[in-house]
C-alpha atoms as an extended CHARMM CRD file, in Angstrom:
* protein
*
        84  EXT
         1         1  UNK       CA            -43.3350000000       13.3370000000       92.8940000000  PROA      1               0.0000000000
         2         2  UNK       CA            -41.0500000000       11.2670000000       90.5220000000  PROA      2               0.0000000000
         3         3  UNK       CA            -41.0940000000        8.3160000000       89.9280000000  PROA      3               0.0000000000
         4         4  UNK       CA            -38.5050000000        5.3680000000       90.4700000000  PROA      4               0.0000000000
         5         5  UNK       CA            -38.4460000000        2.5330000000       87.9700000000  PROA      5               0.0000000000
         6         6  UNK       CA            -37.1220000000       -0.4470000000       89.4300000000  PROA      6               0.0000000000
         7         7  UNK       CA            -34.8600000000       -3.3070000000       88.0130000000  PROA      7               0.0000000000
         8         8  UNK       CA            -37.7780000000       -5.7940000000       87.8320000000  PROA      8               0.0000000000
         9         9  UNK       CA            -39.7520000000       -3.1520000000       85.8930000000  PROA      9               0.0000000000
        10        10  UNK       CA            -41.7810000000       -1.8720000000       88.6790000000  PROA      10              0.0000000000
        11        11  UNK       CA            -42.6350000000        1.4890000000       89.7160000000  PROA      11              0.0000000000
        12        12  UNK       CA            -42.7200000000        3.5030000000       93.1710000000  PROA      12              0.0000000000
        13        13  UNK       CA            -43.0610000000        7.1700000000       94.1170000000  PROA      13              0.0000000000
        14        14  UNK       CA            -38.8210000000        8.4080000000       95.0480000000  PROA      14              0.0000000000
        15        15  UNK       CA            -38.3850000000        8.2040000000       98.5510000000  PROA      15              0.0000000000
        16        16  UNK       CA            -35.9370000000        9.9090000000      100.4010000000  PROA      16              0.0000000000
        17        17  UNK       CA            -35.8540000000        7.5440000000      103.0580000000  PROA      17              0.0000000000
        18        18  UNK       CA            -34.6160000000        4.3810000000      101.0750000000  PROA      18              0.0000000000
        19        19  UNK       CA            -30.9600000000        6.8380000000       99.8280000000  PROA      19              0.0000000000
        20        20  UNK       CA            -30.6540000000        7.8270000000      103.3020000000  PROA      20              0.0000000000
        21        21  UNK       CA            -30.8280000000        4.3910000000      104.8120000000  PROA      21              0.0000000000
        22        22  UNK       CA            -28.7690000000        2.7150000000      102.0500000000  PROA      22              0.0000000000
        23        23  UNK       CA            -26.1170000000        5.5040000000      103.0770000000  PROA      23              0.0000000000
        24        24  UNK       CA            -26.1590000000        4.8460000000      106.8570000000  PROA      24              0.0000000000
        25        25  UNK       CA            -26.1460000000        1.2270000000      106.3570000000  PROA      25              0.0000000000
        26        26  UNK       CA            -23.0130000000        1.1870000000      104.1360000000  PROA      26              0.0000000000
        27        27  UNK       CA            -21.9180000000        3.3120000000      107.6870000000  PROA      27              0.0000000000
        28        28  UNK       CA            -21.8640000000        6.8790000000      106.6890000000  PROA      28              0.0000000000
        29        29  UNK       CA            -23.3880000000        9.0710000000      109.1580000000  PROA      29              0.0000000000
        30        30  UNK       CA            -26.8020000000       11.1620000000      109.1060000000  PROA      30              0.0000000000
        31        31  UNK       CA            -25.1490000000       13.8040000000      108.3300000000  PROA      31              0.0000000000
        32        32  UNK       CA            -23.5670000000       12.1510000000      105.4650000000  PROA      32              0.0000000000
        33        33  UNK       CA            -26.5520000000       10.2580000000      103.8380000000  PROA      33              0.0000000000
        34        34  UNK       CA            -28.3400000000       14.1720000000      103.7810000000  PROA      34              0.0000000000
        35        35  UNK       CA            -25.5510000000       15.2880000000      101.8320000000  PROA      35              0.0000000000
        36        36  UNK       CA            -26.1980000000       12.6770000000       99.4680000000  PROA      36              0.0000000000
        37        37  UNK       CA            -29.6760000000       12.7270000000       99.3510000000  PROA      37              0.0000000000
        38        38  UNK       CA            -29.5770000000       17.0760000000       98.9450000000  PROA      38              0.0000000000
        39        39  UNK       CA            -27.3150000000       16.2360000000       95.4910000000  PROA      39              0.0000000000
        40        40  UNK       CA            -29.7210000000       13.7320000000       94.3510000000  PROA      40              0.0000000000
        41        41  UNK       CA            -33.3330000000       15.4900000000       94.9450000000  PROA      41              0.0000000000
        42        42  UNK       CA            -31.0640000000       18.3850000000       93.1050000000  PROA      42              0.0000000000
        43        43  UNK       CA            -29.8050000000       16.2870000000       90.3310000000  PROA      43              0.0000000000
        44        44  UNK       CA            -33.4490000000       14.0650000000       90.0370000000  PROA      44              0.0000000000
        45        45  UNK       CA            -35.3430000000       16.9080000000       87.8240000000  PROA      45              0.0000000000
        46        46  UNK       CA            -31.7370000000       17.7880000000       85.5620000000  PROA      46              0.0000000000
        47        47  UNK       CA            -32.2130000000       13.6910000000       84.3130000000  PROA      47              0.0000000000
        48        48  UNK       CA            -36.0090000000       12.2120000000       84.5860000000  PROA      48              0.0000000000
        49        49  UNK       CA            -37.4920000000       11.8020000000       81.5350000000  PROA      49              0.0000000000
        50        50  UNK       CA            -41.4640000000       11.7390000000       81.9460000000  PROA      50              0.0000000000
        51        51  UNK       CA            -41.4190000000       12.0220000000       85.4900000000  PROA      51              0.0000000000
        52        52  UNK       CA            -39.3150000000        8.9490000000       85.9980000000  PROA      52              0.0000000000
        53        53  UNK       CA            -35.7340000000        7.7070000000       86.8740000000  PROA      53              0.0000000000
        54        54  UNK       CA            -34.3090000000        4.4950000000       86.5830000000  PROA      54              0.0000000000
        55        55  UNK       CA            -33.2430000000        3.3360000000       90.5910000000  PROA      55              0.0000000000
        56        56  UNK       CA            -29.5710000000        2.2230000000       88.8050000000  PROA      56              0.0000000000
        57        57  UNK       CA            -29.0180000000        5.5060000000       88.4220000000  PROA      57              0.0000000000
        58        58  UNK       CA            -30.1390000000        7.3540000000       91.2980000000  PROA      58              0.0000000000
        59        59  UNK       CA            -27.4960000000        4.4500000000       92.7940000000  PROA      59              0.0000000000
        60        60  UNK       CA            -25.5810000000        5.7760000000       90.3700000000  PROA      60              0.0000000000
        61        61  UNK       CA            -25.5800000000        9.1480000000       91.5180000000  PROA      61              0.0000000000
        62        62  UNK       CA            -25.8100000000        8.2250000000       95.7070000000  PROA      62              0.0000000000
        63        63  UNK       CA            -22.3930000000        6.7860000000       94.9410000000  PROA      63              0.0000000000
        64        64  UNK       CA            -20.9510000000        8.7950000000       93.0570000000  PROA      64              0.0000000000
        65        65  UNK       CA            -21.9480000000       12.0110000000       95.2200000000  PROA      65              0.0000000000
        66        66  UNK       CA            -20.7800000000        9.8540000000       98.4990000000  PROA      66              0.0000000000
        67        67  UNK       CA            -17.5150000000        8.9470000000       96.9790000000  PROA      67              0.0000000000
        68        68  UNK       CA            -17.0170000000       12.8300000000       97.6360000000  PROA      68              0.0000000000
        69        69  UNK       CA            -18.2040000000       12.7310000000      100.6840000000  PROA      69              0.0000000000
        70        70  UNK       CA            -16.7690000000        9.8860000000      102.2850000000  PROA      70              0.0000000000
        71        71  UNK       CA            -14.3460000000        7.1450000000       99.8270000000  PROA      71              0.0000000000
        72        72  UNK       CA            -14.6100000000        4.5520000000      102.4330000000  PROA      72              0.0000000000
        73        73  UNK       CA            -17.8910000000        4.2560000000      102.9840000000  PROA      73              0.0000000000
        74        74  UNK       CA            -18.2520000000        5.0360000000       98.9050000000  PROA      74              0.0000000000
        75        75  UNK       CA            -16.6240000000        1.4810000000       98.8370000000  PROA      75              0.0000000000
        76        76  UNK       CA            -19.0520000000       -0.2550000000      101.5420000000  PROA      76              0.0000000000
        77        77  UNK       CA            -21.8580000000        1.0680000000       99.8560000000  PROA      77              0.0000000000
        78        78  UNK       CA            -20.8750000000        0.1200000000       96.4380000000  PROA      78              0.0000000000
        79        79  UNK       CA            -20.4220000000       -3.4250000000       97.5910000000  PROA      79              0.0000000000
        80        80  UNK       CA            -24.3100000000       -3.4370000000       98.7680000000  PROA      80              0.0000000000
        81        81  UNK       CA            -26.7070000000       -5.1780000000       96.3810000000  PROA      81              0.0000000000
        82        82  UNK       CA            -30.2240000000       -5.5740000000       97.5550000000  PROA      82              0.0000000000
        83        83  UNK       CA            -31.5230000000       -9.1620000000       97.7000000000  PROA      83              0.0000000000
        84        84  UNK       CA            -34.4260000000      -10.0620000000       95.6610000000  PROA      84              0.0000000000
């Protein structure tokens, strides 16, 4: 399992869940958000670097992967920042 180091410094095990959520809430569909999540469990082991990831860029990547998938909701989702 890899690990996600988050903005404040903390850690957490990746979870699946949180990219395909952040995609359906920016309104892509399900089928959508596992698009994005498929290129991003693919592209997690080509960049962690002792078994962790920063969560900027696995945002990074989500947006960059649904910008392909669907621009408009690329845009929405861009716009998100989590609160806290």
């Amino acid at each position: 399992m890899y690990k996600v180091q988050k903005r404040g410094g903390s850690m957490e095990d990746f979870d699946r869940n949180k990219v395909i959520a952040g995609v359906v809430r920016a309104g892509g569909t399900p089928e959508d958000a596992q698009k994005v999540v498929a290129e991003v469990e693919a592209w997690l082991p080509t960049v962690v670097q002792d078994n962790m990831v920063a969560s900027t860029e696995i945002r990074a990547k989500a947006l960059s992967v649904l910008g392909q998938v669907n621009p408009d909701v690329a845009k929405q989702f861009e716009g998100y920042k989590k609160e806290g």
